[in-house]
C-alpha positions in Angstrom: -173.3 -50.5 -151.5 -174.4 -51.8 -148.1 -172.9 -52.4 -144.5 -171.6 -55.7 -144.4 -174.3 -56.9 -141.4 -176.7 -55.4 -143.9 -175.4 -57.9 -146.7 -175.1 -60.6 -145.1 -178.6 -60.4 -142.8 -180.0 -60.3 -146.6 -177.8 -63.1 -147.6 -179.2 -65.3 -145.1 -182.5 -63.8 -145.3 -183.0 -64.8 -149.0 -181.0 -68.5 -148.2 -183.8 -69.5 -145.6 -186.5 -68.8 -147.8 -185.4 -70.4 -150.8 -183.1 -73.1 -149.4 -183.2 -76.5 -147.5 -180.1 -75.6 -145.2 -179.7 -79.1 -144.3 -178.8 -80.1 -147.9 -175.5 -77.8 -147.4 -174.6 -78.5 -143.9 -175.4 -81.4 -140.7 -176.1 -79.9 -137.1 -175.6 -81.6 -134.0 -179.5 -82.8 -133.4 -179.3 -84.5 -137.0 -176.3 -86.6 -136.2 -177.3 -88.1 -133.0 -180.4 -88.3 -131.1 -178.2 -88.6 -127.9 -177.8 -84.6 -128.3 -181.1 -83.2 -127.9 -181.7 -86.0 -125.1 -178.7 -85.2 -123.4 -179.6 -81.3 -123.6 -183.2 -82.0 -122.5 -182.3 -83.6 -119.7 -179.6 -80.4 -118.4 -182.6 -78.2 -119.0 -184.4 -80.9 -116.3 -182.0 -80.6 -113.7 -181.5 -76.7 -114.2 -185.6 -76.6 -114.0 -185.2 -78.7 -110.5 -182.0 -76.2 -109.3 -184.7 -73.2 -109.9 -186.9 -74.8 -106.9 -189.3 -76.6 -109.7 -191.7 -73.8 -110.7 -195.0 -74.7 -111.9 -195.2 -73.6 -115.1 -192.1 -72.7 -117.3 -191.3 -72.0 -121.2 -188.4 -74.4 -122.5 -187.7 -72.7 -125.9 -185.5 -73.0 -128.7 -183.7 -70.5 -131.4 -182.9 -71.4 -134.5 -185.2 -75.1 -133.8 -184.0 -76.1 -137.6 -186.2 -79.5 -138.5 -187.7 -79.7 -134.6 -185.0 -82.6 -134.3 -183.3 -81.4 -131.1 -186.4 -80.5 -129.2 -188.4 -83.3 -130.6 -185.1 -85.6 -128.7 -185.7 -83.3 -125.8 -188.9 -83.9 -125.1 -189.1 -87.6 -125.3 -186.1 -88.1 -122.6 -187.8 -85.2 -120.5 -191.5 -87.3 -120.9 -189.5 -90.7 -119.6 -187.0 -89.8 -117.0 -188.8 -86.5 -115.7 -192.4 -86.4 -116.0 -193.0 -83.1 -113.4 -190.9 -81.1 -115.8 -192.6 -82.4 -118.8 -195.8 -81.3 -117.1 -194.5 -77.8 -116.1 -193.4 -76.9 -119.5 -194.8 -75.4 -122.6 -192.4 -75.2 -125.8 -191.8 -72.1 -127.5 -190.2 -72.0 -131.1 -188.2 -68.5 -132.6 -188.5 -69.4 -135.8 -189.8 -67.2 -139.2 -189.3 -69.7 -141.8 -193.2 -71.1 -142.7 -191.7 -74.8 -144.2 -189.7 -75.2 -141.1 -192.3 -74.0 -139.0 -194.1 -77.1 -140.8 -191.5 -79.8 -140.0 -191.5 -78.3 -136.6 -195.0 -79.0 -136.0 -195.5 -83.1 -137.9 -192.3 -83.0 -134.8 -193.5 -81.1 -131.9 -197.0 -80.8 -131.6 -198.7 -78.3 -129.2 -195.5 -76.2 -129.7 -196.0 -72.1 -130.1 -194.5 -70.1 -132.5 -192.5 -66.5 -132.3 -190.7 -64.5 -134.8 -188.1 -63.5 -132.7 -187.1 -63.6 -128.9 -189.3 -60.1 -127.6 -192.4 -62.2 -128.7 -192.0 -65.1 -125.7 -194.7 -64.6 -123.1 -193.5 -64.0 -119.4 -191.9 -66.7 -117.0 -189.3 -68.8 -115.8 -187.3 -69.5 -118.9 -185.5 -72.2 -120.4 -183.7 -71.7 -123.6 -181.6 -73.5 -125.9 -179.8 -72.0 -128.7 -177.7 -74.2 -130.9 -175.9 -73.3 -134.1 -178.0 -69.8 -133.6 -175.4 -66.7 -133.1 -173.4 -67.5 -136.0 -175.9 -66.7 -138.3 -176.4 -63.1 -137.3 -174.6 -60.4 -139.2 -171.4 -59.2 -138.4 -169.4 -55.7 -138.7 -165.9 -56.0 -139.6 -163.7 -53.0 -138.9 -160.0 -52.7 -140.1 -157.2 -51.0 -138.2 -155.5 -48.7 -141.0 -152.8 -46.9 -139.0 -154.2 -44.8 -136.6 -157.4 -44.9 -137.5 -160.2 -47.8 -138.5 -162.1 -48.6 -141.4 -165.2 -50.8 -142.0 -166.3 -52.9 -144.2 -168.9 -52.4 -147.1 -170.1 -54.7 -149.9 -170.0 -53.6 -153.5 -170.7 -55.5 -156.6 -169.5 -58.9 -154.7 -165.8 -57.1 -153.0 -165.8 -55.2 -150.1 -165.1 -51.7 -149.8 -163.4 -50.3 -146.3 -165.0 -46.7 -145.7 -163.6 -44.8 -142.6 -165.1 -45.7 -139.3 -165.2 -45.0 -135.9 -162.9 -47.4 -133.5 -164.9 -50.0 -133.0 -163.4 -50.4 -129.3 -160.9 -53.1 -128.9 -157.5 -53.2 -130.1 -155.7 -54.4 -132.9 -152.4 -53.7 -135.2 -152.4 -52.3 -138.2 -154.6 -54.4 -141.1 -156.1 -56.6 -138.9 -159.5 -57.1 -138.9 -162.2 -56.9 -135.8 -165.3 -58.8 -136.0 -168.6 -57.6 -133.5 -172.2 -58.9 -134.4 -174.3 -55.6 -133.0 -178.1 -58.3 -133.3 -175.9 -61.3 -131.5 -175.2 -58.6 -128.4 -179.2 -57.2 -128.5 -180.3 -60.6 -128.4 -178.0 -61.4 -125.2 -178.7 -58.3 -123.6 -182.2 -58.9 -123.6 -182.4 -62.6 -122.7 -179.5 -62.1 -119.9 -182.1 -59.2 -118.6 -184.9 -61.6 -118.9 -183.5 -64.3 -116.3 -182.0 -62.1 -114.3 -185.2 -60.8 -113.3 -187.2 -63.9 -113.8 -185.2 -67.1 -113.4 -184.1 -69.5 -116.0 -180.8 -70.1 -118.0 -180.1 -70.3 -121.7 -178.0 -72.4 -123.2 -175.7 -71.5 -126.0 -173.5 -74.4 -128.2 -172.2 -72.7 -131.3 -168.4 -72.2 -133.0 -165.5 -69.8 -132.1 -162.2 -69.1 -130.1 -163.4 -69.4 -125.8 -161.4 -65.6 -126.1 -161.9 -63.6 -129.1 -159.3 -62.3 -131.3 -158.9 -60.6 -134.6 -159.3 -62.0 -137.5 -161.9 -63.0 -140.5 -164.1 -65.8 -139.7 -166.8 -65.1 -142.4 -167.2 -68.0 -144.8 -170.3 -69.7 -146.5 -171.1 -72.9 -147.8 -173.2 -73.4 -150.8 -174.6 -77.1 -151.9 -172.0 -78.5 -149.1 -169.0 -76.5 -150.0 -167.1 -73.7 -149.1 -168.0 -70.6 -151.3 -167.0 -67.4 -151.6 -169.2 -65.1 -149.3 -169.7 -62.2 -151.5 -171.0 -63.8 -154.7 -174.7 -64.7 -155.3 -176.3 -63.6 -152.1 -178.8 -66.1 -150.8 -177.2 -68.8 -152.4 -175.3 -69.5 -149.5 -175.3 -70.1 -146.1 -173.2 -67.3 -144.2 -171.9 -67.7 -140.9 -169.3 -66.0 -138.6 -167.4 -67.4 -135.1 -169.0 -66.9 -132.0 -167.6 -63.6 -130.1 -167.9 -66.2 -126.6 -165.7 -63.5 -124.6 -168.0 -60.2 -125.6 -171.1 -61.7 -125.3 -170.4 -63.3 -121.8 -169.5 -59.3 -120.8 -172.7 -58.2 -122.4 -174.6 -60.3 -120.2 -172.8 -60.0 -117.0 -173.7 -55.7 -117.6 -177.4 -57.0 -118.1 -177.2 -58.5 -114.6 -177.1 -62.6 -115.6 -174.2 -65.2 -114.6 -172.2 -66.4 -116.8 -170.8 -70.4 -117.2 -168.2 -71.6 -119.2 -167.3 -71.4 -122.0 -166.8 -75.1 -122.1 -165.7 -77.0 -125.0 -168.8 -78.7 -126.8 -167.0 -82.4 -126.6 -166.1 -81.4 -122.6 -169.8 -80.6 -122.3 -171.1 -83.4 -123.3 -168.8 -86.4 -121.8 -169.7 -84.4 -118.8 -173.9 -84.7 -119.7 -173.3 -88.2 -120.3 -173.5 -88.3 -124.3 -171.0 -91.2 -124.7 -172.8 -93.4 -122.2 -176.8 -92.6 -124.1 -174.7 -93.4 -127.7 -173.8 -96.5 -126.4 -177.1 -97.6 -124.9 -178.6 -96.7 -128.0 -175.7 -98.7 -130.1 -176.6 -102.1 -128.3 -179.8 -102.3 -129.2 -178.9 -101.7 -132.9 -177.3 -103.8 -135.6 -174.1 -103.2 -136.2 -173.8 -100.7 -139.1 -176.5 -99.0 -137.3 -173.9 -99.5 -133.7 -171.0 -98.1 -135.3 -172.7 -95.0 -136.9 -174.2 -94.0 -133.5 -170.5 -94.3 -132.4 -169.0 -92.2 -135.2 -171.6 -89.9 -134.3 -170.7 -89.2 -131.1 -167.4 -89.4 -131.5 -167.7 -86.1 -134.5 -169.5 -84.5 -131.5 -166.8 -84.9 -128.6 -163.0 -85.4 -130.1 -161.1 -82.0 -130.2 -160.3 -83.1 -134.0 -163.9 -82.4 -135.0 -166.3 -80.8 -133.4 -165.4 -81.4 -130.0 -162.7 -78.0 -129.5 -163.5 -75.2 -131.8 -167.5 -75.7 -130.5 -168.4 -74.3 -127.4 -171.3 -74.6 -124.6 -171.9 -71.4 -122.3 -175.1 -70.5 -119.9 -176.2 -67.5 -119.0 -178.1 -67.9 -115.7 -180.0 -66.3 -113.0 -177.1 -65.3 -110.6 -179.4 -67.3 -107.7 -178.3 -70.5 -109.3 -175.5 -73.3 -108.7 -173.1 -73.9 -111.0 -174.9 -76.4 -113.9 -174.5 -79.5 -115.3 -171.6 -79.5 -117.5 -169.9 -76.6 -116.8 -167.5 -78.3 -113.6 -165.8 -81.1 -113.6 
């Protein structure tokens, strides 16, 4: 019997070792290049709102196939060569055949297991499709007290547990991801000391609620979370409203949350997909356009993603995050 954040950091542990995630699932970066050059050039004008320092990291958790920073980079190198001068690029990644496709993507690109790793400076950080990945704790209201949740032989088993301190009625369930709230801690610290923003685009409600948002997919269908660990892909929603308070304590600002598809009209990702659609035959035109459209409309993508920053308090309010 184990914790379910202990099963399912495991789970995924196991999955990303043994598993091409992109055969079960599409990100953002891999349906249209318009995304990462869209994001690249936000992390531009945040890099010019921070006075233009000299030398800054622009890094990225969770970098997948180096698709989204690869996209970055190029738009960055043609529209703002003093930034693409400025900047080294800093992977978190642990996976040794990503890593790979990273590198034939990114070259000149350093490597970190994990966030603590990234050297000192001004920091720039994107971080899509990352936080839901992380293991979550699920605690139960059960009259007047709590339970939480344990895995067993492929069910769960509710043990008695402390309150885990927000409010529910009885049987419903409270998710909190104890790594997501480290990890935001420590990078809201980070800037607020240093300077930069990072940029988070992942799924959940903009204020969080109970309920059970675990769920896997395994070879590009939903599965049941609990069976065959590291056969799956597990993910959980995005806890946008407690990780926002987390880094307010740790001293950053926090923007938005935004809806992703509101995010991106704003950055301009309708207009790029159309550039990029002229100059392509038409099959090629219309998937660019489908592409961008699975990004933006509520239907899709567009409403249940989100985009938030967490900033130095010193800067203006960002691309994307006012009308």
């Amino acid at each position: 019997m184990e914790r379910l954040d202990a099963f399912m950091a495991r789970a995924n542990a196991a999955y990303y070792a043994s598993h091409d995630p992109f055969a079960d699932f599409t990100t953002a970066p891999e349906m249209s290049q318009a995304f990462g050059e869209v994001l690249g050039l936000w992390a531009a004008v945040v890099w010019q709102a921070m006075g233009s320092p000299n030398a800054v990291l622009l890094a990225e958790a969770g970098p997948g196939r180096g698709t989204l920073m690869a996209d970055a980079l190029r738009a960055i190198t043609r529209m703002v060569p003093g930034f693409a001068a400025a900047l080294s690029v800093h992977l978190i990644e642990t996976s040794p055949s990503l890593r790979a496709e990273q590198a034939a993507r990114i070259p000149g690109a350093m490597w970190h297991d994990d966030i603590a790793a990234l050297p000192d400076g001004p920091l720039l950080l994107l971080a899509n499709e990352f936080l839901d990945a992380l293991p979550i704790r699920q605690f139960r209201r059960r009259g007047d007290g709590w339970t939480e949740h344990f895995v067993a032989d492929g069910t769960l088993v509710e043990l008695p547990a402390e309150a885990p301190g927000r409010a529910a009625e009885d049987g419903e369930i409270i998710e909190r991801s104890d790594m997501a709230h480290d990890i935001v801690a420590r990078l809201a610290g980070r800037i607020a000391g240093h300077g930069g923003a990072v940029l988070l685009v992942d799924y959940g409600p903009e204020h969080s609620g109970p309920g059970d948002s675990l769920q896997a997919l395994r070879d590009g269908a939903p599965a049941d979370p609990l069976v065959d660990p590291g056969m799956a892909d597990l993910t959980a929603h995005v806890d946008f409203a407690g990780l926002a308070a987390t880094a307010r304590m740790a001293g950053a600002s926090v923007q938005g949350p935004v809806p992703q598809g509101v995010f991106l009209t704003r950055l301009g990702l309708v207009q790029r997909s159309g550039a990029l659609a002229r100059s392509r035959p038409p099959a090629g035109a219309s998937a660019i356009m489908q592409a961008a459209s699975r990004l933006i409309e509520p239907h899709a993508m567009g409403r249940l993603f989100k985009a938030m920053v967490l900033c130095h308090p010193g800067l203006p309010p960002l691309p994307g995050f006012t009308a």
